[in-house]
PDB file of N, CA, C, O and CB in Angstrom:
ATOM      1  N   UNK A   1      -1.975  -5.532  10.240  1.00  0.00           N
ATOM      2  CA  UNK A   1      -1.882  -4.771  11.473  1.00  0.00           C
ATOM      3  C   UNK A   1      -0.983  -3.556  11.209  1.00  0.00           C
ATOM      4  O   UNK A   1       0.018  -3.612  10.495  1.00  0.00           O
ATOM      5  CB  UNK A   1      -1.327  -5.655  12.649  1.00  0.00           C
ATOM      6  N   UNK A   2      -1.470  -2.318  11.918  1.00  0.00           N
ATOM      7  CA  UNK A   2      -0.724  -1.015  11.402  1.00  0.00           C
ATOM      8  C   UNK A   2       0.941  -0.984  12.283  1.00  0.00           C
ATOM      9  O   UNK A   2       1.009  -1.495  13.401  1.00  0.00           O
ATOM     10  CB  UNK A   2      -1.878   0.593  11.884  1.00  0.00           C
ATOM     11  N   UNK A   3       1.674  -0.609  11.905  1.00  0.00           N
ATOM     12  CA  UNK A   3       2.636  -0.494  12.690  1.00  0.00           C
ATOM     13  C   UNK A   3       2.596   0.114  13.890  1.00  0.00           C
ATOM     14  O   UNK A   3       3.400  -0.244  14.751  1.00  0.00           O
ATOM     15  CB  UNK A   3       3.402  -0.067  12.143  1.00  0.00           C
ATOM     16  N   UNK A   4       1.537   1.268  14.192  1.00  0.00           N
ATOM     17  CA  UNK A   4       1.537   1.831  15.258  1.00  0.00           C
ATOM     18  C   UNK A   4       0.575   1.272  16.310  1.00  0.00           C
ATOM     19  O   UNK A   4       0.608   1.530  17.513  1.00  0.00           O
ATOM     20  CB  UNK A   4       1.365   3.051  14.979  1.00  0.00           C
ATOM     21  N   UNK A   5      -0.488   0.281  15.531  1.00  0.00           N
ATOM     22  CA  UNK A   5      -0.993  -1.012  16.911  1.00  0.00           C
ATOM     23  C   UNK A   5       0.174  -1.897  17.358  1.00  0.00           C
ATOM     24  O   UNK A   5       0.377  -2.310  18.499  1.00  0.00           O
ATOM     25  CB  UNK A   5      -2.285  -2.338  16.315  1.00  0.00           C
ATOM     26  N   UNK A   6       0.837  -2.095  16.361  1.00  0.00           N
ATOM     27  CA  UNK A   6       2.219  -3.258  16.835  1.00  0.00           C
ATOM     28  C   UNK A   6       3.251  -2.292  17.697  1.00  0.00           C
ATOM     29  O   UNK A   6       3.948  -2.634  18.652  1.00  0.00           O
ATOM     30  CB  UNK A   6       3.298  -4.032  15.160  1.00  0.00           C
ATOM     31  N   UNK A   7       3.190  -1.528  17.339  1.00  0.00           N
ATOM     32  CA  UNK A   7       4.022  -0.855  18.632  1.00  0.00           C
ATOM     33  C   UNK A   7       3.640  -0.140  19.894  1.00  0.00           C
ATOM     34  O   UNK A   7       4.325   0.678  20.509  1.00  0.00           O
ATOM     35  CB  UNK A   7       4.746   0.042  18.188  1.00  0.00           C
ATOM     36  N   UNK A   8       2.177  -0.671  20.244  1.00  0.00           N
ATOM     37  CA  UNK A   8       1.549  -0.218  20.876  1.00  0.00           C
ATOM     38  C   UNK A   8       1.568  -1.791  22.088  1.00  0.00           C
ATOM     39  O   UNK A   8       1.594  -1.889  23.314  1.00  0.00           O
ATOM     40  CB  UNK A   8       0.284   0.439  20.010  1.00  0.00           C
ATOM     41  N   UNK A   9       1.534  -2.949  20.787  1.00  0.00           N
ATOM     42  CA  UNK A   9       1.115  -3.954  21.827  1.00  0.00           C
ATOM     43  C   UNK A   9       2.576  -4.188  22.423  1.00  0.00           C
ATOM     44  O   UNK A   9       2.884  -4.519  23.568  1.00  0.00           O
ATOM     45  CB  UNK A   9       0.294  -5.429  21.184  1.00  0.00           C
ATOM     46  N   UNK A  10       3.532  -3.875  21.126  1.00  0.00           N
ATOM     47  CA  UNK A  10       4.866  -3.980  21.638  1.00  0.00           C
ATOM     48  C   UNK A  10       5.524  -3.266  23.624  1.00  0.00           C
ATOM     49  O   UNK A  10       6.283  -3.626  24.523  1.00  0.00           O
ATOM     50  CB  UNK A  10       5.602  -3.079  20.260  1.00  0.00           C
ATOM     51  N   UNK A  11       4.718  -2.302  23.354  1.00  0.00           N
ATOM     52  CA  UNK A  11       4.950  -1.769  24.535  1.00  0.00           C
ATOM     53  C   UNK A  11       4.586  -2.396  25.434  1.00  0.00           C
ATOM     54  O   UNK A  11       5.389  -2.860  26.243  1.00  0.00           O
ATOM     55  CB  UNK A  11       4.568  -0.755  24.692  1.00  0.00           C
ATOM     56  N   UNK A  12       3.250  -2.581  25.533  1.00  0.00           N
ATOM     57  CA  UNK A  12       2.263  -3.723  26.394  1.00  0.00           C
ATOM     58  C   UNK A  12       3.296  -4.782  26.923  1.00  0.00           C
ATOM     59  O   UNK A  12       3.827  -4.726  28.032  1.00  0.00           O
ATOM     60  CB  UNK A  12       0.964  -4.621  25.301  1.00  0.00           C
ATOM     61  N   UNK A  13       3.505  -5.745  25.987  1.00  0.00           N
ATOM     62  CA  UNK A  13       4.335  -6.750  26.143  1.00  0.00           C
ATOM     63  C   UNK A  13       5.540  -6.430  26.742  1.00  0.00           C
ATOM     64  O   UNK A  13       5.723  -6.987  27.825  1.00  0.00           O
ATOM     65  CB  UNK A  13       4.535  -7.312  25.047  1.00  0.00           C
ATOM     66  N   UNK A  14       6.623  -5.516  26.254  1.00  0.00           N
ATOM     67  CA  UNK A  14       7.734  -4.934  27.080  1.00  0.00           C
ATOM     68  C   UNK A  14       7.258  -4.969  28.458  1.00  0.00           C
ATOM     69  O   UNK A  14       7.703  -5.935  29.079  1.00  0.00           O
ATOM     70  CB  UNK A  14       8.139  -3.462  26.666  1.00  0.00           C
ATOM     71  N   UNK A  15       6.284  -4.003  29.292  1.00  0.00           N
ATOM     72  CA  UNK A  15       6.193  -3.772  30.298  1.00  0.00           C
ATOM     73  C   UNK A  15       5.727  -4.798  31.409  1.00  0.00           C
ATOM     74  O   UNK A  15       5.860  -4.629  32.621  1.00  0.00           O
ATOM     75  CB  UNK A  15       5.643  -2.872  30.152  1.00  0.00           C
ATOM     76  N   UNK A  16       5.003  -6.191  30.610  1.00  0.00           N
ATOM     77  CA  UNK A  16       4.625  -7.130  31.452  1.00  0.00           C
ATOM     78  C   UNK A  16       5.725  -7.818  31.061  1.00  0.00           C
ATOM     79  O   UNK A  16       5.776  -8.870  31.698  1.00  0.00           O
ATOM     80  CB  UNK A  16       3.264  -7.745  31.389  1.00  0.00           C
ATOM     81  N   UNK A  17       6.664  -7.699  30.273  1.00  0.00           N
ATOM     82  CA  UNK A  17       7.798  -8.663  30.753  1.00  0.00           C
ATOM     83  C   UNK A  17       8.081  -8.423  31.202  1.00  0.00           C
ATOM     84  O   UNK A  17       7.929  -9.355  31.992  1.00  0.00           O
ATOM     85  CB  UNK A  17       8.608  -9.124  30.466  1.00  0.00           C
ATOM     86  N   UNK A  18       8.947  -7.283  32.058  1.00  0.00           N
ATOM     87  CA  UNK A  18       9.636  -6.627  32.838  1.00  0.00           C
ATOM     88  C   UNK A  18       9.597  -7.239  34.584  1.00  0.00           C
ATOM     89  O   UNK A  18      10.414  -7.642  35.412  1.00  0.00           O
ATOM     90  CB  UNK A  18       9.101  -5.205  32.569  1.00  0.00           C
ATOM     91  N   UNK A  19       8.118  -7.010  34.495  1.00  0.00           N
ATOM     92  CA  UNK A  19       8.097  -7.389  35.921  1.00  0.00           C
ATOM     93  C   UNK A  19       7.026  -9.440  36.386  1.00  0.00           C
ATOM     94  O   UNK A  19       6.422  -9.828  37.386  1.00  0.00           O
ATOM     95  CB  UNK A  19       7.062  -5.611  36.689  1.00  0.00           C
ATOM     96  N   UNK A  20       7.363 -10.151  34.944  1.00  0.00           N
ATOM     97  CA  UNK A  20       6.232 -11.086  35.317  1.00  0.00           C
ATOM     98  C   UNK A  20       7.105 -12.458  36.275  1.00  0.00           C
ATOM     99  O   UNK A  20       6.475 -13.115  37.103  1.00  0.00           O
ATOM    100  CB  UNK A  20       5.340 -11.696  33.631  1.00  0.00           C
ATOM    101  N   UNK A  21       8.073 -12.630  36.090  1.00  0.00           N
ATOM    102  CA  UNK A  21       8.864 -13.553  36.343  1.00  0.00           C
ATOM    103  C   UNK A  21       8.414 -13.299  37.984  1.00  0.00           C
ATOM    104  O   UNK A  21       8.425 -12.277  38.671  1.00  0.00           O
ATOM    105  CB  UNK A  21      10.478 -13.392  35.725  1.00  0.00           C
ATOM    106  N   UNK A  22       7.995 -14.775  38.296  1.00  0.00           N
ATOM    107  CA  UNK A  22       7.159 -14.874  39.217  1.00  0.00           C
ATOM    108  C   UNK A  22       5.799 -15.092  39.778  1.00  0.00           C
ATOM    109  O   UNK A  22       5.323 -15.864  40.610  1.00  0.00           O
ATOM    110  CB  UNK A  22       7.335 -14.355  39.410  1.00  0.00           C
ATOM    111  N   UNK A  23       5.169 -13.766  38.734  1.00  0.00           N
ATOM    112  CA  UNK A  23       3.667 -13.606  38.419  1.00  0.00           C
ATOM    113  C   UNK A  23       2.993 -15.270  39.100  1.00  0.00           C
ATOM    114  O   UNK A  23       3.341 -16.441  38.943  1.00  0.00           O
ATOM    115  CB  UNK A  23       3.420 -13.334  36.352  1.00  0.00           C
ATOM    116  N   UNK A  24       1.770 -14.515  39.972  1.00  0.00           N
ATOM    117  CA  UNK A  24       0.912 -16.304  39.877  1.00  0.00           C
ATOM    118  C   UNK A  24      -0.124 -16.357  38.502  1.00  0.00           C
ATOM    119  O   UNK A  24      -0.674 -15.452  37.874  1.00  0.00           O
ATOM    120  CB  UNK A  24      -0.446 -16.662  41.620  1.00  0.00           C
ATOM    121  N   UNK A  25      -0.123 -17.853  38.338  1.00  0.00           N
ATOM    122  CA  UNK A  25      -0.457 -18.220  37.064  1.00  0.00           C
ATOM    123  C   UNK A  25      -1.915 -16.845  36.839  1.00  0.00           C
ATOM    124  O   UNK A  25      -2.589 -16.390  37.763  1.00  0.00           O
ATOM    125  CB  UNK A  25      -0.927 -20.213  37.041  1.00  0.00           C
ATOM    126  N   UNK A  26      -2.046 -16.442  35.230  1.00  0.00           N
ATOM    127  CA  UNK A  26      -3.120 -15.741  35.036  1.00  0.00           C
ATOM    128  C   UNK A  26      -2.763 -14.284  34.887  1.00  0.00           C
ATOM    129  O   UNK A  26      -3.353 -13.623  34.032  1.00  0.00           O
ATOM    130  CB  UNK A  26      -4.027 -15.997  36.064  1.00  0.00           C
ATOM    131  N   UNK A  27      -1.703 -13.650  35.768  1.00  0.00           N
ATOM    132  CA  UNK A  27      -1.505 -12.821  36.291  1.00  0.00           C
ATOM    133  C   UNK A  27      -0.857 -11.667  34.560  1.00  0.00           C
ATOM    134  O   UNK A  27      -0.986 -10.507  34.168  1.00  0.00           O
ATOM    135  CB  UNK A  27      -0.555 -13.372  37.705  1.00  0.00           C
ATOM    136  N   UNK A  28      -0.277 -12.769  34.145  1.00  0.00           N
ATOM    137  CA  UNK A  28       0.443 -12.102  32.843  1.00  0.00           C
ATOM    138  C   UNK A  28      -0.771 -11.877  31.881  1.00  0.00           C
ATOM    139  O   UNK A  28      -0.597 -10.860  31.210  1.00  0.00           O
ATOM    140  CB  UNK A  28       1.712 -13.170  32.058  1.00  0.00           C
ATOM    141  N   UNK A  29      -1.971 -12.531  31.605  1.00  0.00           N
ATOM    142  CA  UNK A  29      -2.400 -12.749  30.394  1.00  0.00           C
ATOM    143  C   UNK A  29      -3.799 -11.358  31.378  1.00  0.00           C
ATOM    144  O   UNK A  29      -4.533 -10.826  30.545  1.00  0.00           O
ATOM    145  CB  UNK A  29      -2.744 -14.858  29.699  1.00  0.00           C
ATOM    146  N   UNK A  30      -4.008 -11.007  32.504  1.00  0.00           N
ATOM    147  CA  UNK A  30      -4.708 -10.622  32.634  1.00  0.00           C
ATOM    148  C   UNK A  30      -3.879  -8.697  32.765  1.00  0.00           C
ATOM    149  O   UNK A  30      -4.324  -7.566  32.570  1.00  0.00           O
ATOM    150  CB  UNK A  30      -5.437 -11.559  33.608  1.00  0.00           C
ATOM    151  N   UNK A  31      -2.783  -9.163  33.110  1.00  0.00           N
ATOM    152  CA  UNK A  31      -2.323  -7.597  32.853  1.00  0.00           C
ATOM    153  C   UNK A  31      -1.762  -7.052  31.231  1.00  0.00           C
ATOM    154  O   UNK A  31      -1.141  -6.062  30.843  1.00  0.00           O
ATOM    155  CB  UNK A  31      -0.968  -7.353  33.950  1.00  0.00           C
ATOM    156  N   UNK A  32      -2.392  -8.365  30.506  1.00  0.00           N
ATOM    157  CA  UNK A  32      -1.770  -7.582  28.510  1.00  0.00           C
ATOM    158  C   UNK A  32      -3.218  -7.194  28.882  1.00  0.00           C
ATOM    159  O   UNK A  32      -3.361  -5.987  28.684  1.00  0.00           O
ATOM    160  CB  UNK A  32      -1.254  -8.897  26.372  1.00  0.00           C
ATOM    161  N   UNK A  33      -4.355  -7.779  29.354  1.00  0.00           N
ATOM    162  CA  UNK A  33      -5.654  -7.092  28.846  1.00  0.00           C
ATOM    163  C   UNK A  33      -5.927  -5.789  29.231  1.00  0.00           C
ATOM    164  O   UNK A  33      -6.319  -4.801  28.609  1.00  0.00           O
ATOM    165  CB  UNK A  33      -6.784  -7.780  29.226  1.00  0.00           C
ATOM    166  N   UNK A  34      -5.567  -6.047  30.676  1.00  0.00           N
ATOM    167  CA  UNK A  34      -5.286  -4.219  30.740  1.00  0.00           C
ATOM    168  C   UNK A  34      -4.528  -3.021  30.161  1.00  0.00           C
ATOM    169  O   UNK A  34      -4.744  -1.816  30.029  1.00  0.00           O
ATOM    170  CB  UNK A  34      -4.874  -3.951  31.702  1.00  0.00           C
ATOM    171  N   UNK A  35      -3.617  -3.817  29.896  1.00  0.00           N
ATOM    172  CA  UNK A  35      -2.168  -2.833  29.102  1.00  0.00           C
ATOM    173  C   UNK A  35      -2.779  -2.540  27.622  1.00  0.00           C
ATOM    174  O   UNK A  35      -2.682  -1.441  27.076  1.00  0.00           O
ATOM    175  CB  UNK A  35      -0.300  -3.966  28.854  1.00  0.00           C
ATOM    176  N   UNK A  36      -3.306  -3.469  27.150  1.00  0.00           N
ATOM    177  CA  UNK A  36      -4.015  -3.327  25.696  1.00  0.00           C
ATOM    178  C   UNK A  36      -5.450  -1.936  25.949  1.00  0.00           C
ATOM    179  O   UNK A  36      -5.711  -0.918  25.308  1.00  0.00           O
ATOM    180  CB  UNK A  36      -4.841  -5.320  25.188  1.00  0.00           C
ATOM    181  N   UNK A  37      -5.976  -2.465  26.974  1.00  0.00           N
ATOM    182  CA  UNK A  37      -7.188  -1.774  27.479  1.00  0.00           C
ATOM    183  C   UNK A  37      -6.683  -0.093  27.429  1.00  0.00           C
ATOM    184  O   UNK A  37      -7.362   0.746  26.836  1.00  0.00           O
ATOM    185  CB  UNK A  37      -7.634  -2.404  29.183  1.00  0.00           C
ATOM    186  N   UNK A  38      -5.391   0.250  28.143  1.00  0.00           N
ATOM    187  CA  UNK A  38      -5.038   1.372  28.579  1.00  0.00           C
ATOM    188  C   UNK A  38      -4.506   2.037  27.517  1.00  0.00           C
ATOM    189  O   UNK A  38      -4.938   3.180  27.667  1.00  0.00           O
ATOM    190  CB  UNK A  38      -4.262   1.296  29.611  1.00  0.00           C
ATOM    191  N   UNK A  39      -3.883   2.024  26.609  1.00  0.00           N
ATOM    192  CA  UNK A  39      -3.453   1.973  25.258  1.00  0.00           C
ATOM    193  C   UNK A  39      -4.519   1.875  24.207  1.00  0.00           C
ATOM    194  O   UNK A  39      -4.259   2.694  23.325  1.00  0.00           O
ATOM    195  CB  UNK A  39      -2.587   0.895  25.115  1.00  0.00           C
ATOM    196  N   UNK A  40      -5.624   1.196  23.942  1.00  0.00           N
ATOM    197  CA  UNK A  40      -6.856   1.480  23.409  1.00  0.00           C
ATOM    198  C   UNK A  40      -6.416   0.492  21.868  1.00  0.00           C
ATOM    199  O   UNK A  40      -6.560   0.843  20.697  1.00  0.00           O
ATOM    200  CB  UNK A  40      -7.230   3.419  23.302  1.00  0.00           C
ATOM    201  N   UNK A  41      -5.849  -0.826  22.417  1.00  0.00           N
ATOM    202  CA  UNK A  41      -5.842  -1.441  21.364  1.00  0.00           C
ATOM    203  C   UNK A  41      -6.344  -2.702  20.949  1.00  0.00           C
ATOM    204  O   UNK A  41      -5.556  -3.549  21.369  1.00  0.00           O
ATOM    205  CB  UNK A  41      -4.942  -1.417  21.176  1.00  0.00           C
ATOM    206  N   UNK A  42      -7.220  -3.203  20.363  1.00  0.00           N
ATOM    207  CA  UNK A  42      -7.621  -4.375  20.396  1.00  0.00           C
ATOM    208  C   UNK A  42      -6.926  -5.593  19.937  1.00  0.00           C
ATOM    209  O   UNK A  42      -6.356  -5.644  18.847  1.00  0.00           O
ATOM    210  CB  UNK A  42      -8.561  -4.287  19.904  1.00  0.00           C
ATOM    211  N   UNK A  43      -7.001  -7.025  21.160  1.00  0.00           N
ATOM    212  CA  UNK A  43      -6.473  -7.947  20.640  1.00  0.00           C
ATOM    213  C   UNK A  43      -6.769  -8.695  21.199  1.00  0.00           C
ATOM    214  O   UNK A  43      -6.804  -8.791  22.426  1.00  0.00           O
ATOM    215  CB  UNK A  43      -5.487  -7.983  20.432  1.00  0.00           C
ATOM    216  N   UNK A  44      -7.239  -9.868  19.889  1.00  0.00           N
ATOM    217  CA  UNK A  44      -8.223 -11.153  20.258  1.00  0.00           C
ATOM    218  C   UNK A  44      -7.351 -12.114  21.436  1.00  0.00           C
ATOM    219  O   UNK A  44      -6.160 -12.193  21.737  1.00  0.00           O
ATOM    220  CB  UNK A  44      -8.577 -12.227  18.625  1.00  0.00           C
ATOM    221  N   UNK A  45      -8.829 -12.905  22.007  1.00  0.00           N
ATOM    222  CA  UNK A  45      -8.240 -13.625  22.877  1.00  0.00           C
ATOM    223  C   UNK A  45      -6.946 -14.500  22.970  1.00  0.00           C
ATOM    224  O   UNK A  45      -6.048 -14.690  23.791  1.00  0.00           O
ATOM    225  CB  UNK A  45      -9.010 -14.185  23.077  1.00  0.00           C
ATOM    226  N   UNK A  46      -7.399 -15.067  21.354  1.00  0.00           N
ATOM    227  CA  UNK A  46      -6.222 -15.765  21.099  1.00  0.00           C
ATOM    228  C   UNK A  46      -4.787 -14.746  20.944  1.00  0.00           C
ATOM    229  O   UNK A  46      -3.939 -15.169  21.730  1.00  0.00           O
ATOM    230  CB  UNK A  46      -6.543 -16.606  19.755  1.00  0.00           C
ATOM    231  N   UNK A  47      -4.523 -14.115  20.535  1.00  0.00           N
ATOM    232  CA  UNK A  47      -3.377 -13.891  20.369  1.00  0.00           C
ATOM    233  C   UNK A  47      -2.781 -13.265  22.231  1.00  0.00           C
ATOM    234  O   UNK A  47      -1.622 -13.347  22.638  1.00  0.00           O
ATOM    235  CB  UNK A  47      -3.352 -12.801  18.929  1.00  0.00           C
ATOM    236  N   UNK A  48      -3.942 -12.709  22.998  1.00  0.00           N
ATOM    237  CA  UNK A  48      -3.241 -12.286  24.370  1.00  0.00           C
ATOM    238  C   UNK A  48      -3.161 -13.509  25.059  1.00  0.00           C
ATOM    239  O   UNK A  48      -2.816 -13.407  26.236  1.00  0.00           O
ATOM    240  CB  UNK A  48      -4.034 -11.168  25.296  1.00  0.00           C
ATOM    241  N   UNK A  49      -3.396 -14.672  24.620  1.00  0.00           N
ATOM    242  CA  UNK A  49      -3.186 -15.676  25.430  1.00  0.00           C
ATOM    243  C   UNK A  49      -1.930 -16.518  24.497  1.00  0.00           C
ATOM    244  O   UNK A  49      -1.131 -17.169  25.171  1.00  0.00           O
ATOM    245  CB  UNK A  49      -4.690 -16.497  25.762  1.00  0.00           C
ATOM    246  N   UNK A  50      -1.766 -16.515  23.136  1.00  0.00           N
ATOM    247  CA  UNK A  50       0.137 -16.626  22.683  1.00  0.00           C
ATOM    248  C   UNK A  50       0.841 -15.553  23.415  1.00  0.00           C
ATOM    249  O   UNK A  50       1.797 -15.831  24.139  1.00  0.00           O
ATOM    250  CB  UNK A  50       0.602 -16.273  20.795  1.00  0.00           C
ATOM    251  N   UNK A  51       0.316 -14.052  23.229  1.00  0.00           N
ATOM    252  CA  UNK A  51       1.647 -13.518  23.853  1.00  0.00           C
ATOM    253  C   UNK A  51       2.184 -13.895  25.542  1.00  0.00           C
ATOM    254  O   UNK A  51       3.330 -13.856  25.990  1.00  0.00           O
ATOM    255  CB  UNK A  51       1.451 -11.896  23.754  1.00  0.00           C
ATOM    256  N   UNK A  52       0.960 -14.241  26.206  1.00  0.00           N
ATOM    257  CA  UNK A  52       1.302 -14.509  27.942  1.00  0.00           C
ATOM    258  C   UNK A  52       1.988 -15.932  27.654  1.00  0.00           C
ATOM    259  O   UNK A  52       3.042 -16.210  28.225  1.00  0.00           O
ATOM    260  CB  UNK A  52      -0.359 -14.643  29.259  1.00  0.00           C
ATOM    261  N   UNK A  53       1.365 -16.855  26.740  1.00  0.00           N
ATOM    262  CA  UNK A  53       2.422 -17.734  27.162  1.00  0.00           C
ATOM    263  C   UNK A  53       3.899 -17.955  26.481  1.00  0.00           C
ATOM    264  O   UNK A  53       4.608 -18.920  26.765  1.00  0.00           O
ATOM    265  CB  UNK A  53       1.820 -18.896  27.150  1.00  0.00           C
ATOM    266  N   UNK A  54       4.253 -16.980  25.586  1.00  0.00           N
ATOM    267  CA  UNK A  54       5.582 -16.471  25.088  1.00  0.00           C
ATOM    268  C   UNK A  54       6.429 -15.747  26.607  1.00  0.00           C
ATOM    269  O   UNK A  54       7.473 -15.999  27.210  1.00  0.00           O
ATOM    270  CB  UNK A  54       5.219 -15.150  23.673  1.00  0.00           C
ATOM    271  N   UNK A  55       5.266 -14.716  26.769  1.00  0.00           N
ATOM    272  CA  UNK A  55       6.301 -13.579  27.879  1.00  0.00           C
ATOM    273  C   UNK A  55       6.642 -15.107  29.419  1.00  0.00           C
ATOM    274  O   UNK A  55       7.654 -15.043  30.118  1.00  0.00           O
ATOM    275  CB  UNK A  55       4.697 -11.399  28.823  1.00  0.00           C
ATOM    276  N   UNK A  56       5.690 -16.141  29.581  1.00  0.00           N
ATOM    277  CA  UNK A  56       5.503 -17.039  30.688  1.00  0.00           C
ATOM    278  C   UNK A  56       6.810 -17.825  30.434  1.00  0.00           C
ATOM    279  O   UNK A  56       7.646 -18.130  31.284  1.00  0.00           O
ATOM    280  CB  UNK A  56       4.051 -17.940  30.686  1.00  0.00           C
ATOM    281  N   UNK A  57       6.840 -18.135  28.936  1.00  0.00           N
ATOM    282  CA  UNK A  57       7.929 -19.533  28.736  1.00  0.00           C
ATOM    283  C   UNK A  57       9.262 -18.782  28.403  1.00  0.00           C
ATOM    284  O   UNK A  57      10.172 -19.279  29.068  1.00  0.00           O
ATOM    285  CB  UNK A  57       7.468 -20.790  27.240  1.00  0.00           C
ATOM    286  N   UNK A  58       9.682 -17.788  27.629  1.00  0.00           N
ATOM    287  CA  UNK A  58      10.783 -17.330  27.240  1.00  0.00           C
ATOM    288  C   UNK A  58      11.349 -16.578  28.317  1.00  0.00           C
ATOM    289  O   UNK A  58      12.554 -16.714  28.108  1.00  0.00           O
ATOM    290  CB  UNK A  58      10.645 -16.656  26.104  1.00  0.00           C
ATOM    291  N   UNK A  59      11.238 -15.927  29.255  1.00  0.00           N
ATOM    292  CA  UNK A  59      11.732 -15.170  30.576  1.00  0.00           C
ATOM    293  C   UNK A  59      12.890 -14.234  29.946  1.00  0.00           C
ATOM    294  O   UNK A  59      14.043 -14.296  30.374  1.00  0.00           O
ATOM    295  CB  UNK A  59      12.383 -16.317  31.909  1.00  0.00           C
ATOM    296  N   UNK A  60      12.597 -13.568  29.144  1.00  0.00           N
ATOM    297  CA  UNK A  60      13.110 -12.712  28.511  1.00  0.00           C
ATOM    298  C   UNK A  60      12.723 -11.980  27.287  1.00  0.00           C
ATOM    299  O   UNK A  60      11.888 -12.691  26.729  1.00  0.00           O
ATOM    300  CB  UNK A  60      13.950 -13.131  28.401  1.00  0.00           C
ATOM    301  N   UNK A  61      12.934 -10.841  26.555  1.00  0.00           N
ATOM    302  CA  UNK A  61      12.558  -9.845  25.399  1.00  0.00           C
ATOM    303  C   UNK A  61      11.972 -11.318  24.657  1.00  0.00           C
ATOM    304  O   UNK A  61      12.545 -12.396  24.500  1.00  0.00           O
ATOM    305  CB  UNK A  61      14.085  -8.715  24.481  1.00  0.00           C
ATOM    306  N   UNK A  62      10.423 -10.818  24.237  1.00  0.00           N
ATOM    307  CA  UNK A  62       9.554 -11.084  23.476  1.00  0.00           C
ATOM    308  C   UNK A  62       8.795 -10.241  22.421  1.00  0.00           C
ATOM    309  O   UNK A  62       8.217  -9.193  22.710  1.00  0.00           O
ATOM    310  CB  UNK A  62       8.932 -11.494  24.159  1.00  0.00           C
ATOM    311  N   UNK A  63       8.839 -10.778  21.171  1.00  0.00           N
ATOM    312  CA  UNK A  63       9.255  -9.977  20.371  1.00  0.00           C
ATOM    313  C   UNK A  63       7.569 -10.331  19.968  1.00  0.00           C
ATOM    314  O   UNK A  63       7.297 -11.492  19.665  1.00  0.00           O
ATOM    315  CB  UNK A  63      10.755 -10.215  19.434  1.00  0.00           C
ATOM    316  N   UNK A  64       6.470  -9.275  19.982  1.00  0.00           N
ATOM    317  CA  UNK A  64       5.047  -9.182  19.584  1.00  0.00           C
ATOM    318  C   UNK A  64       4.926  -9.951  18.163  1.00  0.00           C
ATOM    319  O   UNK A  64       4.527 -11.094  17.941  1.00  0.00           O
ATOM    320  CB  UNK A  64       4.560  -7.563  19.481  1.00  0.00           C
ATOM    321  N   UNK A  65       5.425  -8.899  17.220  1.00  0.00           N
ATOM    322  CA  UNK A  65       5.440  -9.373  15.911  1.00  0.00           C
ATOM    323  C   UNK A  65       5.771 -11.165  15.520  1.00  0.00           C
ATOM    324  O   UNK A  65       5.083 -12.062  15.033  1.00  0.00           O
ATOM    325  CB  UNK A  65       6.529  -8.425  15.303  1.00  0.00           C
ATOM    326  N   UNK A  66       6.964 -11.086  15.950  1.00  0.00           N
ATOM    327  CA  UNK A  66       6.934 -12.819  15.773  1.00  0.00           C
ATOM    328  C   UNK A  66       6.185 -13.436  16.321  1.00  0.00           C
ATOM    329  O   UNK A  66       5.608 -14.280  15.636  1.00  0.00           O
ATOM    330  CB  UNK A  66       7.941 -13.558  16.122  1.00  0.00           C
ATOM    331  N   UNK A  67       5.795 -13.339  17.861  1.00  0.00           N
ATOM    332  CA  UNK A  67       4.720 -14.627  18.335  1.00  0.00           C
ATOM    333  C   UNK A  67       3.495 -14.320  17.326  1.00  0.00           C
ATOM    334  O   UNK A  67       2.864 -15.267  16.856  1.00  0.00           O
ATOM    335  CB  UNK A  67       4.100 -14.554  20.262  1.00  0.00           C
ATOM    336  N   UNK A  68       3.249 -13.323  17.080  1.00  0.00           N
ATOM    337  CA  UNK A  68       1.830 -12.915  16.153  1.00  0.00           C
ATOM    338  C   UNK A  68       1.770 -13.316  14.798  1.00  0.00           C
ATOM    339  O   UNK A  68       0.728 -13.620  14.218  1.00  0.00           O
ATOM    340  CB  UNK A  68       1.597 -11.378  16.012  1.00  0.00           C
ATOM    341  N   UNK A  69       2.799 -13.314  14.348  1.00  0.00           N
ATOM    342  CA  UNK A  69       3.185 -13.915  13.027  1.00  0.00           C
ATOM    343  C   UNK A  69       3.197 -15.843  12.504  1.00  0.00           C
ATOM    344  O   UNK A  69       2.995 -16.519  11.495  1.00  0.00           O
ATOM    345  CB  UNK A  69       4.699 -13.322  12.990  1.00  0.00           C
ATOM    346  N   UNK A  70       3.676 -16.086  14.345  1.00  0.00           N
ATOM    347  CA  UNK A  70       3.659 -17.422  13.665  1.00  0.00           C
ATOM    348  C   UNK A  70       2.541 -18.455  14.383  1.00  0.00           C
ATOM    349  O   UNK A  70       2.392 -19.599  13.951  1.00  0.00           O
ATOM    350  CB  UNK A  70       5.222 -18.072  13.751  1.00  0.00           C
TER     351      UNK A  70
END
């Protein structure tokens, strides 16, 4: 993955953490698809459904690269 998709999804992820705490269920994994969408970056199901449930369970800075990594 190029550094500048990872800092693309990085952003993604920043911005739905920001405001998800709360979110009703779905709500996180359906706004990375947009955030990815708007940004023009592709990412498989599986991994937008690790990052929602990273940004869901950790309630705080989630770090793209690592959930993607492991």
């Amino acid at each position: 993955m190029t550094d500048e998709k990872m800092e693309a999804i990085q952003n993604v992820v920043d911005r739905v953490t920001s405001w998800q705490d709360g979110a009703p269920e779905g709500t996180v994994e359906a706004e990375l698809r947009k955030g990815f969408g708007e940004v023009g970056v592709e990412v498989s199901d599986d991994d937008t459904r690790k990052l929602a449930d990273a940004i869901e369970s950790e309630h705080g800075a989630v770090s793209a690269e690592r959930v993607l990594a492991g």
